[in-house]
MARKOLFI-462940 format. One line per 10 residues: number of its first residue (from 0); their letters; for each residue x, y, z of N, C-alpha, C, O. Coordinates in pm, whole numbers. Layout:
N
NUM = A = X Y Z X Y Z X Y Z X Y Z  ...
//
This chain:
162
0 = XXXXXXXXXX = 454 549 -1097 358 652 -1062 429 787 -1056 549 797 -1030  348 889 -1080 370 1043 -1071 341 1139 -1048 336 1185 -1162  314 1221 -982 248 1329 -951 275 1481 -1019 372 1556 -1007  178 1493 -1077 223 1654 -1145 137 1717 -1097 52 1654 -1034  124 1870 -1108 17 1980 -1087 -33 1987 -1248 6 1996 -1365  -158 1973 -1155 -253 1998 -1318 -251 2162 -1341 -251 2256 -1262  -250 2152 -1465 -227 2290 -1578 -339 2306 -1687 -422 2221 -1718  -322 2440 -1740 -456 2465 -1836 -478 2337 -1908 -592 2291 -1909  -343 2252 -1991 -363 2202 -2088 -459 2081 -2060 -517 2013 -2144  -462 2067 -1918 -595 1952 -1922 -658 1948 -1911 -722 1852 -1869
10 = XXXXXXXXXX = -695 2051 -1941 -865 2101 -1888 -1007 2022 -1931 -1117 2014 -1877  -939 1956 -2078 -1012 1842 -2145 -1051 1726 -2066 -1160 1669 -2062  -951 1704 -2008 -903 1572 -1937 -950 1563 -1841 -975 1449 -1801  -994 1704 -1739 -1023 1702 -1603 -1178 1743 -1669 -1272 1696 -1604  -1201 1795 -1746 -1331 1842 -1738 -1411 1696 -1770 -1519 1677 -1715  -1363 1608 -1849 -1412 1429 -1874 -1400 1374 -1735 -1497 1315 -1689  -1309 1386 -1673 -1279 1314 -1566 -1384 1320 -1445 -1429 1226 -1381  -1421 1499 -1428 -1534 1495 -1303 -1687 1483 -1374 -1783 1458 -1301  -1702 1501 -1504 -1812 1450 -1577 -1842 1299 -1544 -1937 1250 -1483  -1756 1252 -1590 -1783 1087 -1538 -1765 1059 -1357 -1846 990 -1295
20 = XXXXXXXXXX = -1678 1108 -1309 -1695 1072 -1168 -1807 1135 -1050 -1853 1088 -946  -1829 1284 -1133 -1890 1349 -1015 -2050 1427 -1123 -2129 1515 -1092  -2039 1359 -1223 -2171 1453 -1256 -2150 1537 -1351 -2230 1570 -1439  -2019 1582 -1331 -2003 1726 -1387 -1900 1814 -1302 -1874 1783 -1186  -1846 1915 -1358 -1731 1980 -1261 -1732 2102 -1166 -1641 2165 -1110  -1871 2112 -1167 -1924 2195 -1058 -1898 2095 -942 -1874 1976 -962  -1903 2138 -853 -1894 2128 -676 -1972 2249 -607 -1950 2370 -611  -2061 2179 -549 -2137 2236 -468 -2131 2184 -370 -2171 2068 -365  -2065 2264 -223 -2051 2267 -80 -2125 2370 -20 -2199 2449 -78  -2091 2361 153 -2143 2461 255 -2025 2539 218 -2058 2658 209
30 = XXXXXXXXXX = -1909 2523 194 -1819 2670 211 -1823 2729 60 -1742 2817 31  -1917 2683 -36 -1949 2729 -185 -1951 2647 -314 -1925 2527 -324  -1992 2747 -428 -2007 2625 -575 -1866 2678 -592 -1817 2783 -550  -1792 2545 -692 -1667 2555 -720 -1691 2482 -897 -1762 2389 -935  -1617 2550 -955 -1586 2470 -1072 -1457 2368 -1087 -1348 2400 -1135  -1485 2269 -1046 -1366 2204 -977 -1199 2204 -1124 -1079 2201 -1098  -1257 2208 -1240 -1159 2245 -1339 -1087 2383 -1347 -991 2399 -1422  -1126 2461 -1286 -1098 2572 -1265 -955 2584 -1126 -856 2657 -1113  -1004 2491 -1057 -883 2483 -936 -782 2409 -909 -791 2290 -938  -641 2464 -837 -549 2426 -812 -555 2269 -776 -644 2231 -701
40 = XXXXXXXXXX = -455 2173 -832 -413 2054 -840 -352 1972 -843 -233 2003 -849  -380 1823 -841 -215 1749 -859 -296 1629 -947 -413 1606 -918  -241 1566 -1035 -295 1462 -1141 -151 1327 -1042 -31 1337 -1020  -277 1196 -1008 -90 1078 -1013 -163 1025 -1171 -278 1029 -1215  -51 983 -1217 -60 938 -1357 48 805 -1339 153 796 -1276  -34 696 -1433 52 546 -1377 175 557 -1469 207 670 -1507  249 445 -1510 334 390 -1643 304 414 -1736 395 448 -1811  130 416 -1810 105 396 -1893 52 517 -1943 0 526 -2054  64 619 -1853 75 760 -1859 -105 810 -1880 -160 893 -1953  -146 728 -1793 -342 741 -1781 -322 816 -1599 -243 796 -1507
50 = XXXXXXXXXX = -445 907 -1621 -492 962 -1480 -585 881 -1376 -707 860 -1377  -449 830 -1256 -516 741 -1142 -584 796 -1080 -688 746 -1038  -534 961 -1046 -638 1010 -939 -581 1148 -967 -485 1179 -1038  -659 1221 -898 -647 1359 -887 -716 1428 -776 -816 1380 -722  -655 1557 -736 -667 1604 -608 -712 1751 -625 -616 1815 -669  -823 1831 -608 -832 1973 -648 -833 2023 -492 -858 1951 -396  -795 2177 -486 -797 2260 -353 -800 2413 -389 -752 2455 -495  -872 2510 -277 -892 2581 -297 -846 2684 -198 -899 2654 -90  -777 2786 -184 -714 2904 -61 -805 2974 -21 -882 3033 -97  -814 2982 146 -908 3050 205 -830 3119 274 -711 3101 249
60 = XXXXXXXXXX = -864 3216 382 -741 3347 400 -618 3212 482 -499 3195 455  -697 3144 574 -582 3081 677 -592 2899 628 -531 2806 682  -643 2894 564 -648 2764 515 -674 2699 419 -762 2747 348  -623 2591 385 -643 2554 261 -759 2425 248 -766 2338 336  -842 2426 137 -950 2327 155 -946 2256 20 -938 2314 -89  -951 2146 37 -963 1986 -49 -1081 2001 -121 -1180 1964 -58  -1102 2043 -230 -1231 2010 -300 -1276 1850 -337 -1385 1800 -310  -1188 1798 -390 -1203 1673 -433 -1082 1574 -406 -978 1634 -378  -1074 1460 -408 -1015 1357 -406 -1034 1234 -465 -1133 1174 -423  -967 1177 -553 -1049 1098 -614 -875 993 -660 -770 1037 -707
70 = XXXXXXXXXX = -917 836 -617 -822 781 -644 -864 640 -717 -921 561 -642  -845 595 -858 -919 535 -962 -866 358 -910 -899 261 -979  -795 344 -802 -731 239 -753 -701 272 -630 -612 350 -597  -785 205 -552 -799 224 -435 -644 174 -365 -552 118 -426  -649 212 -221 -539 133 -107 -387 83 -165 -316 -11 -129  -373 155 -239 -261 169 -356 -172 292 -282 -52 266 -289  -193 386 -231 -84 472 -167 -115 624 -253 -53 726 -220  -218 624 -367 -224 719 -446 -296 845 -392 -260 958 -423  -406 818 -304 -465 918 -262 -391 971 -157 -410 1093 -149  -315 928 -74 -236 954 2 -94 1054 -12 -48 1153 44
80 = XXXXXXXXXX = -61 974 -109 67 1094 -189 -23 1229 -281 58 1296 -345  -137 1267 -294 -197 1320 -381 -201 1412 -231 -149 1524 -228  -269 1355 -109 -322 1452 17 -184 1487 22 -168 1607 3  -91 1429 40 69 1511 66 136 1590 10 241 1640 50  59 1614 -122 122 1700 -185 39 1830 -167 78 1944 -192  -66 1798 -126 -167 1934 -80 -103 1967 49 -44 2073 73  -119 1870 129 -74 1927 228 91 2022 264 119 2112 343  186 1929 142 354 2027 131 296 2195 82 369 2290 107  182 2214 21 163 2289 -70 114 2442 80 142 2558 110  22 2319 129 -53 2437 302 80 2487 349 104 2607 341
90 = XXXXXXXXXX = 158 2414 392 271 2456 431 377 2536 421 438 2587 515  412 2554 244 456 2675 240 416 2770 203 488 2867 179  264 2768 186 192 2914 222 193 2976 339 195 3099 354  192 2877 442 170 2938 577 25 2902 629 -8 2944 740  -54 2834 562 -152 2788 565 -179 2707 771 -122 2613 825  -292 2806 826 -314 2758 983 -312 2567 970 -231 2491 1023  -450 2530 869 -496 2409 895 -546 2353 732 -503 2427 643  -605 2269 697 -645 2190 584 -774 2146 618 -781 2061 707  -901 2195 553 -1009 2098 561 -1043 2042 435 -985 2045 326  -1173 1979 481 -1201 1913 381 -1401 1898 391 -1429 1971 486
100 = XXXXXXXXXX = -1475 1865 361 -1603 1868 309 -1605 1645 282 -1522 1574 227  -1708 1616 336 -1730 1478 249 -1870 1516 334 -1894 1602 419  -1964 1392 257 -2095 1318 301 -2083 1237 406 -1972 1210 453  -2237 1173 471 -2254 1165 522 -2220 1006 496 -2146 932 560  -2281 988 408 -2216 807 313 -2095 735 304 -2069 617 284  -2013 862 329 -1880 855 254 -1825 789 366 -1781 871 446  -1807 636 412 -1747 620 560 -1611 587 534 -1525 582 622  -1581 550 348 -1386 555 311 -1393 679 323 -1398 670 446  -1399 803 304 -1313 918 302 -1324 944 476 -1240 1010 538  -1426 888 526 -1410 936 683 -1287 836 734 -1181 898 723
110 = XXXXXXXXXX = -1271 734 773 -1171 663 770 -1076 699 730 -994 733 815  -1034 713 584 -887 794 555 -876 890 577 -760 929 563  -948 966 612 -904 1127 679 -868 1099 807 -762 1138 857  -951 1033 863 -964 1063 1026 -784 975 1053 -699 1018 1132  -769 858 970 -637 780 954 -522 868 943 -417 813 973  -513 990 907 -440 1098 856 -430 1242 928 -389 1350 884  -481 1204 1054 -495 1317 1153 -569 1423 1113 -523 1537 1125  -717 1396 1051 -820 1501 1051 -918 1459 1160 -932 1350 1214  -983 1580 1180 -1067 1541 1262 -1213 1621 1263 -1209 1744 1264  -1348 1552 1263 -1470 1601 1259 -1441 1734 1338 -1408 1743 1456
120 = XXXXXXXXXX = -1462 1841 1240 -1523 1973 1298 -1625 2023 1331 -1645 2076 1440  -1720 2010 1221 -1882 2064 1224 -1914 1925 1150 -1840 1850 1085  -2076 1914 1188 -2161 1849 1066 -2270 1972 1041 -2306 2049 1131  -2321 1978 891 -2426 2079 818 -2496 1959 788 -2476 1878 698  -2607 1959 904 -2729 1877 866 -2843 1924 749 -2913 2025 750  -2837 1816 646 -2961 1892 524 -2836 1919 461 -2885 1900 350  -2717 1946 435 -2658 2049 355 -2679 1980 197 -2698 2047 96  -2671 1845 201 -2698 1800 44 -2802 1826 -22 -2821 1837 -143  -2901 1838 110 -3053 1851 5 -3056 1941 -26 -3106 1945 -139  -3013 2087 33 -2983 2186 18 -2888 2242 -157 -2925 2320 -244
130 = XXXXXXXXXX = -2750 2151 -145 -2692 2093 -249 -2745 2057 -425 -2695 2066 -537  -2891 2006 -359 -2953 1961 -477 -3058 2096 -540 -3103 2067 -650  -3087 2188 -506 -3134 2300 -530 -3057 2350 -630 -3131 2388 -720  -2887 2376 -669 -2789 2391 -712 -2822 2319 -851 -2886 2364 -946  -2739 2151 -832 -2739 2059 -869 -2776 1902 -839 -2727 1807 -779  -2899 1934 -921 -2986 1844 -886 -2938 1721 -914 -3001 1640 -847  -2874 1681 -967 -2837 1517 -1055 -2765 1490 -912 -2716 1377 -917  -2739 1553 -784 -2656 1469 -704 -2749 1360 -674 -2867 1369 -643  -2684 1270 -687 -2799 1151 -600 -2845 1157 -419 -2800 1213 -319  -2979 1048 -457 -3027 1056 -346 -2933 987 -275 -2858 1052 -202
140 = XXXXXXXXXX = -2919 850 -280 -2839 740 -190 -2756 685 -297 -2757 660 -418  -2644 677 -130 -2481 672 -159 -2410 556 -98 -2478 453 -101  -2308 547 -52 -2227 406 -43 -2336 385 31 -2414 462 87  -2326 195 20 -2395 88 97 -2561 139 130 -2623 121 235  -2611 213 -10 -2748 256 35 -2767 344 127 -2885 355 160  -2673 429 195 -2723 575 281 -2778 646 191 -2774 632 69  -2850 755 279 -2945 821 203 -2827 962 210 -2774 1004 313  -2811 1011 81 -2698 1107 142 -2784 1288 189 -2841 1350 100  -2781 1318 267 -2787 1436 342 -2732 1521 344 -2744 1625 279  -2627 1477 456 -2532 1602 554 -2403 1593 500 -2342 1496 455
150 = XXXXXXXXXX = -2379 1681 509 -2196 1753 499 -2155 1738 621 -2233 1781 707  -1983 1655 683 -1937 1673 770 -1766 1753 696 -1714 1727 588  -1726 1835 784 -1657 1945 809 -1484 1814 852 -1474 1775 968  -1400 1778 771 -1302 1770 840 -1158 1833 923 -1084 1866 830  -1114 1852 1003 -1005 1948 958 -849 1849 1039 -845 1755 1118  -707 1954 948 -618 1871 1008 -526 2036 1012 -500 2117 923  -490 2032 1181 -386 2155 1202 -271 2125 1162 -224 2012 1176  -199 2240 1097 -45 2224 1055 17 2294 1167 -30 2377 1244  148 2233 1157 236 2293 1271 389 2307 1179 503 2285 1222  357 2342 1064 498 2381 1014 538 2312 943 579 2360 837
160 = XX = 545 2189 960 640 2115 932 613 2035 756 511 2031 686  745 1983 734 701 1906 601 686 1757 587 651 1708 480
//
């Protein structure tokens, strides 16, 4: 396994990649629409030199925020080294804290965040339906049949360190 920062040249690659995973490479949140090919990254890529997962983020004055996460093999250690490399990245900006954005469905990304010292900040009740005004193809219902809704707000404070 490997971790690189994604660069123009994949723009092919990432723009297929959130087409098939997410719809398309827009991102639409409460903190804004993002073209998720457009933003800062890290690709892990296996042996066989295919994209396991990938990690996009975006700079806000004091913090840095996780657009996406996405790991093609789960409980494998990949999404994890992908958040660590975001997170080495908060750090030597100077970056206060790290959030992050998931659904209301999403109870793996709540779990691995919360596993990782984030912690519920806000919930934006409605924010998906809201979401779908944007981009409509988000679906209605999400893991295990939730109906997806709300945006919850994660965050994790830095204290310096690497």
């Amino acid at each position: 396994m490997e971790i690189q920062p994604t660069t123009i040249h994949m723009q092919e690659k990432l723009h297929d990649f959130f087409t098939e995973h997410w719809g398309s490479p827009e991102m639409v949140l409460s903190t804004g629409t993002y073209t998720a090919t457009d933003l800062d990254g890290f690709v892990c890529i296996d042996n066989d030199k295919r994209m396991i997962g990938l990690i996009t983020y975006t700079l806000h004055d004091e913090n840095l925020e996780v657009i996406s996460l996405d790991s093609l093999k789960e409980n494998r250690g990949y999404g994890t080294h992908l958040l660590q490399k975001v997170e080495e990245v908060a750090i030597q900006k100077g970056m206060q804290q790290i959030q992050v954005i998931t659904t209301n469905d999403n109870l793996r990304a709540l779990r691995f965040y919360q596993k990782r010292e984030y912690y519920i900040s806000q919930i934006f009740p409605r924010a998906v339906m809201k979401a779908r005004e944007t981009k409509p193809d988000i679906p209605l219902v999400g893991y295990d049949d939730i109906p997806i809704r709300d945006e919850m707000l994660l965050v994790k404070q830095l204290r310096g360190q690497l």
